[in-house]
C-alpha positions in Angstrom: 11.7 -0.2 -13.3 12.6 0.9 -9.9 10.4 0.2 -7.2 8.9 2.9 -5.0 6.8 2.7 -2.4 6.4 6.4 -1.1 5.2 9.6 -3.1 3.8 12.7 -1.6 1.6 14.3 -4.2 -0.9 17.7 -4.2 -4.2 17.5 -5.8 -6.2 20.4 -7.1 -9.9 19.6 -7.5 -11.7 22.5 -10.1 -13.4 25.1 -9.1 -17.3 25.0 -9.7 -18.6 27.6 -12.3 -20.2 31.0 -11.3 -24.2 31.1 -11.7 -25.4 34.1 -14.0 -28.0 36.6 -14.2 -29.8 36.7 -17.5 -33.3 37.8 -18.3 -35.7 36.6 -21.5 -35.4 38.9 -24.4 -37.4 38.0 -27.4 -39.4 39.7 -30.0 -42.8 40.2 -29.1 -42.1 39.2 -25.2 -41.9 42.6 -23.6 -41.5 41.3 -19.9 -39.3 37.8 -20.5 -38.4 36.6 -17.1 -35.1 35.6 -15.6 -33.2 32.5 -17.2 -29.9 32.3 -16.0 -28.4 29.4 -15.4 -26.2 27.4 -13.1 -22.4 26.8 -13.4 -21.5 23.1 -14.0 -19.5 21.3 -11.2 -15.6 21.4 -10.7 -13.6 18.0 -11.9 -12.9 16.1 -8.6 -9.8 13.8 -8.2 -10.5 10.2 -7.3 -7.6 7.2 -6.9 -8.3 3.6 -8.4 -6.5 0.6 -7.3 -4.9 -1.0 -10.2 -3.4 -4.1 -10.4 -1.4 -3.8 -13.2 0.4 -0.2 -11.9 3.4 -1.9 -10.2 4.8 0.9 -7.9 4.4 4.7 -7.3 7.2 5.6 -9.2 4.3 8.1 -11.6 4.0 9.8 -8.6 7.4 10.6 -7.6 8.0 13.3 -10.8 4.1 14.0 -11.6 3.8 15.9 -8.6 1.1 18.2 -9.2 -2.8 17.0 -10.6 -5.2 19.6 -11.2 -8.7 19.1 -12.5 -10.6 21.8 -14.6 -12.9 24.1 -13.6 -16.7 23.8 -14.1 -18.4 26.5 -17.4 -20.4 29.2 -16.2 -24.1 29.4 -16.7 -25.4 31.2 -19.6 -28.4 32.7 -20.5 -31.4 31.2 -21.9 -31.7 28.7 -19.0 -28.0 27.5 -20.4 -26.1 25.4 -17.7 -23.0 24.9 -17.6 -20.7 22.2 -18.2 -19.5 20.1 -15.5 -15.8 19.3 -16.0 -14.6 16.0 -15.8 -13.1 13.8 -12.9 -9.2 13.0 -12.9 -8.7 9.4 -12.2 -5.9 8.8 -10.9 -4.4 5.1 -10.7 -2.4 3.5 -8.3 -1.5 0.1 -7.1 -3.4 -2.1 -5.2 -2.5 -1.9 -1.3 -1.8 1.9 -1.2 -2.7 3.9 1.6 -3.7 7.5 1.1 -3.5 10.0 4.2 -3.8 13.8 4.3 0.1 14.7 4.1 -0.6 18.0 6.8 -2.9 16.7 9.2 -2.6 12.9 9.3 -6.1 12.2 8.3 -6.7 8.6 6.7 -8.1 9.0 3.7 -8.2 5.2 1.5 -6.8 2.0 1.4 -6.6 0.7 -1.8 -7.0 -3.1 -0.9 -8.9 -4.6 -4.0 -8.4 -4.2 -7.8 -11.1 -1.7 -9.3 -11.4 -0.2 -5.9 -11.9 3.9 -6.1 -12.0 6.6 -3.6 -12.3 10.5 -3.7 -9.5 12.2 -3.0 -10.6 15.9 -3.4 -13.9 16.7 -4.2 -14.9 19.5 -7.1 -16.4 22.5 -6.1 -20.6 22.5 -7.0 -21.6 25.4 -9.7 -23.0 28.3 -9.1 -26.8 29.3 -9.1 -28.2 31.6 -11.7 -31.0 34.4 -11.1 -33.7 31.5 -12.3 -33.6 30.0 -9.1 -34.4 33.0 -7.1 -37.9 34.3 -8.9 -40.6 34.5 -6.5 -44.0 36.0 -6.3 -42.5 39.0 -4.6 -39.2 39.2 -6.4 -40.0 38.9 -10.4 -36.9 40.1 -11.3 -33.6 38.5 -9.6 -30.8 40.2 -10.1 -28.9 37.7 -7.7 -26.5 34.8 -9.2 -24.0 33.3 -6.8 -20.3 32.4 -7.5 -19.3 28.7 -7.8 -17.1 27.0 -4.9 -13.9 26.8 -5.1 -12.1 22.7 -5.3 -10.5 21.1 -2.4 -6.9 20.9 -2.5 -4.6 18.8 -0.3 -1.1 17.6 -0.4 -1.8 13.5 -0.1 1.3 10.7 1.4 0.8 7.9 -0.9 2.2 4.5 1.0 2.4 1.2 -1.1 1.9 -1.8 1.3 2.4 -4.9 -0.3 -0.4 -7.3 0.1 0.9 -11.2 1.3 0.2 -13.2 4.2 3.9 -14.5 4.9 6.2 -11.8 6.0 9.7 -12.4 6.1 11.9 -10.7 9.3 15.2 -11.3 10.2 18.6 -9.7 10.1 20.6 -9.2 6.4 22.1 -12.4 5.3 19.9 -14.1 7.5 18.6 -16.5 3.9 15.2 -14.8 3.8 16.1 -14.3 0.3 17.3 -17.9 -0.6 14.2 -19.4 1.3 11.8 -17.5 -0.8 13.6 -18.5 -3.6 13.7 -22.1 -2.9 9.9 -22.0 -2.4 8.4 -19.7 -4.9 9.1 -18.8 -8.5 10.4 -15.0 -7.1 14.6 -14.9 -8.0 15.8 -12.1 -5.4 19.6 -11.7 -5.6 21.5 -13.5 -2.9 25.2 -14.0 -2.9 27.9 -15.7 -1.0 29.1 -12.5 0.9 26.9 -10.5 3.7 24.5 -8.1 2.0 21.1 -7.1 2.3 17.8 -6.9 0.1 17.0 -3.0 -1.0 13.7 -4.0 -2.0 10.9 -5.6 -1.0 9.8 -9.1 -2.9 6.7 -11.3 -3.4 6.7 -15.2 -4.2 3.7 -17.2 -4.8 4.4 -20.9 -2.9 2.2 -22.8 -4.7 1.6 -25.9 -2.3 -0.7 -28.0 -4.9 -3.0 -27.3 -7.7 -5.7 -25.3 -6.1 -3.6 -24.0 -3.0 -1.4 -21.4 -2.6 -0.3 -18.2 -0.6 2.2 -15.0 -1.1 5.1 -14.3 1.1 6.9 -10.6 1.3 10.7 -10.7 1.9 11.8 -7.3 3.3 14.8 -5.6 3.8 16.6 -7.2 7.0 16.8 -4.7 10.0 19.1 -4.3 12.4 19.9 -3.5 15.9 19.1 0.6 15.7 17.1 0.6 12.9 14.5 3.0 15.0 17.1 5.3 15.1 17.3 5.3 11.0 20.7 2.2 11.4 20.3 0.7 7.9 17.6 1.2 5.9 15.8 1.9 9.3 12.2 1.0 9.6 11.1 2.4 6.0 10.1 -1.1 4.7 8.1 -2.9 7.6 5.0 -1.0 6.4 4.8 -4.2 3.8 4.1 -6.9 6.6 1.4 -4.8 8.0 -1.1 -6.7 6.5 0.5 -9.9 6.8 -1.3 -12.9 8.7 1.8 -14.5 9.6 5.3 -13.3 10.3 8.5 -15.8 9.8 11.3 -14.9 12.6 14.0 -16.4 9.9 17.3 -16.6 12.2 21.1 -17.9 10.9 21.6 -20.6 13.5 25.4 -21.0 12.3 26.9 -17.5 11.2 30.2 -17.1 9.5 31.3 -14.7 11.9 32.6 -16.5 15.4 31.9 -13.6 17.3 28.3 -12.7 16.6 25.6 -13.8 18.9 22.2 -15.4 17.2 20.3 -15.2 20.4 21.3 -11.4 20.6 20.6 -10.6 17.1 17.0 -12.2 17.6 16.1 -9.9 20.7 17.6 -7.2 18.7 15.0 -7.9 16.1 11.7 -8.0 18.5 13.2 -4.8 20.2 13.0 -3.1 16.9 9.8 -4.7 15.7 7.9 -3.3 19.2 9.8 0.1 18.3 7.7 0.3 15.0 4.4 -0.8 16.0 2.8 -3.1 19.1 0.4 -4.0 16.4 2.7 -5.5 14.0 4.6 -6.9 16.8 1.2 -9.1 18.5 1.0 -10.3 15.1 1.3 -14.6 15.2 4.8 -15.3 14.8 7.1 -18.3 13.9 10.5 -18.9 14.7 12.8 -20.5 11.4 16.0 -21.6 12.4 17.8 -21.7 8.8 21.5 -22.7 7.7 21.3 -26.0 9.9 23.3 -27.4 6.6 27.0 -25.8 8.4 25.9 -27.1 11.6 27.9 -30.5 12.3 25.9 -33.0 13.2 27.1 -33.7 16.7 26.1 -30.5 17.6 22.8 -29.7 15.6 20.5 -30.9 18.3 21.7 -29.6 21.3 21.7 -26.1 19.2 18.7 -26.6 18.0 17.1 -27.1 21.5 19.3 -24.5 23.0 18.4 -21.5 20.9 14.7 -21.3 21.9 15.1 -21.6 25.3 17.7 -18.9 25.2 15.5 -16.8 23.8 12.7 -17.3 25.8 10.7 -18.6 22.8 7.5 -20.3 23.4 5.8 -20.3 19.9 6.1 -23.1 17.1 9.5 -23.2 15.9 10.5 -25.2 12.7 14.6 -25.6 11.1 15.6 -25.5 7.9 18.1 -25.3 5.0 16.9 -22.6 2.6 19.8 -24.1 0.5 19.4 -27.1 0.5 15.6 -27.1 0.8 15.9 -29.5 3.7 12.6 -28.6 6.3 10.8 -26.2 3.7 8.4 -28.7 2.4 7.1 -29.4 5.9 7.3 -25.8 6.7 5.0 -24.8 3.7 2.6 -27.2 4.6 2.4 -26.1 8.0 2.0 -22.6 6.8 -0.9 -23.7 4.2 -2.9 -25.4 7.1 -2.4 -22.5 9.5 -3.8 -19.8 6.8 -6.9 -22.1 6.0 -7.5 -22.6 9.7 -7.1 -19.1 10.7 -10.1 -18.2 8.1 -10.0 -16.4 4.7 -10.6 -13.1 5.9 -7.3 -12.2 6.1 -5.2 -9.0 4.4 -3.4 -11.3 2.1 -4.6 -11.4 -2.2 -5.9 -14.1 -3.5 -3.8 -16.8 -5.5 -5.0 -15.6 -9.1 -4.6 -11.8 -8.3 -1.3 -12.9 -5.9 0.7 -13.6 -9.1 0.1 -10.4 -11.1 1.2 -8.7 -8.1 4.3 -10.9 -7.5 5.5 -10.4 -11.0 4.7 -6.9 -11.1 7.0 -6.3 -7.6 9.8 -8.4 -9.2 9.9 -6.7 -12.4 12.9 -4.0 -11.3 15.8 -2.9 -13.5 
């Protein structure tokens, strides 16, 4: 299954039913009063977060939803019948906005969650409610509404509380691979991931978080360089952002303190928000280093980079520093609180599997 993670839909609620005027006519009831009744309600549209609906990929050929429009009333004091809702379902962390105007409309955080996205229009009256004293013989129905309709932006935001950012071929891939069951494809030539992944780390029995690797960005990427800035929508409800950085690149001639500032640049392009998030500094691929040189690099990097947050250095490869950096991340989510955006453990693994599952 290919994984998609934008779909612009139109949604049709029905259209209530139109109220009637009727009047009582029996045998042996010479003056039978009005009895016409009211038109059921229009079918609205609702969304439903789902957990086992992997991506939006429904949504990217089913276009068009309509719901069906509410009976008319009948006579006899006959109402009629209200047409039923379209659910539609979608997979947990979507976001929902009004595709013309803007307007937020859901966020689809937890399993079983639902929200209306267009609401049916109400039925008709018939003449029965307008009898009075004064007025025993209502000729006076009225129509029923018409449904809302609105072309919807459906974004899936993968829920995790470990983002990975960093530049392609930076090992974002191999780490989450050497710490969680997730298999992303990495290779021994510079590429970069086109999708986003999710790994469960589970630190012990009872303990355990979810980390998104995204496509790596690059210097530009505001500018649409890449795969531009499509994919950082998935760390937006991340508690923790991983700055992974190749200490030792193949290449002689490119510059790992550059690339870094390159990365913030970009990341305070796309949103301030995103960018005050807490955020950790990895120094991976230490393995190539020699080991004369490691610790002056490792010391040197930070300070060139003006980097005053917790730094840690690793070998995704080898696995050397991930254990302790796992840990650290573990004790840092439980001391932050539980409140956060990410899932928890037993609903992070569906999820996981379900973002994996691509062909």
């Amino acid at each position: 299954m290919k994984f998609v993670d934008e779909a612009v839909i139109e949604v049709h609620a029905g259209k209530g039913g139109d109220g009637v005027a009727s009047f009582r006519r029996e045998k042996f009831v010479p003056r039978g009063g009005p009895d016409g009744g009211d038109g059921g309600r229009g079918g609205g549209i609702y969304a439903v977060a789902d957990r086992d609906t992997n991506t939006l990929i429904d949504y990217r050929y089913a276009r068009i939803h309509r719901a069906k429009n509410g009976e008319n009333g009948r006579g006899a004091d006959c109402y009629g019948k209200s047409a039923p809702d379209v659910v539609l379902r979608m997979p947990v962390g979507t976001v929902v906005t009004d595709a013309e105007t803007g307007e937020f409309l859901a966020d689809l955080e937890r399993h079983g969650q639902k929200a209306l996205l267009a609401q049916g229009g109400a039925g008709g009256l018939g003449n029965l409610h307008f009898k009075s004293s004064v007025n025993r013989a209502p000729r006076q129905h009225t129509l029923g509404e018409p449904g809302e309709r609105r072309r919807l932006k459906l974004e899936l935001r993968v829920l995790a509380d470990v983002g990975l950012l960093g530049m392609p071929n930076a090992g974002k891939s191999t780490f989450i691979r050497a710490v969680s069951a997730a298999r992303p494809k990495v290779a021994d030539y510079p590429f970069t991931t086109l999708h986003p992944h999710l790994g469960v780390v589970r630190v012990d029995v009872s303990r355990s978080f979810v980390v998104a690797d995204i496509p790596g960005l690059i210097e530009g990427a505001a500018e649409g360089a890449g795969l531009g800035h499509q994919f950082l929508r998935h760390l937006a409800r991340t508690r923790l952002l991983l700055h992974v950085t190749d200490i030792a690149p193949l290449d002689e001639r490119a510059n790992p303190v550059k690339e870094a500032k390159a990365i913030l640049k970009e990341l305070r392009k796309y949103d301030k928000a995103l960018y005050r998030k807490p955020r950790w500094l990895v120094l991976n691929k230490v393995d190539l280093l020699a080991p004369g040189e490691r610790a002056v690099k490792v010391q040197r990097f930070p300070k060139q980079l003006g980097w005053k947050g917790r730094s840690y250095t690793i070998s995704a490869l080898t696995g050397e520093g991930c254990r302790e950096l796992i840990y650290a991340i573990m004790e840092y989510l439980e001391q932050t609180g539980d409140a956060g955006p990410g899932i928890r453990p037993a609903e992070a693994g569906r999820t996981a599997a379900a973002v994996n599952s691509e062909s």
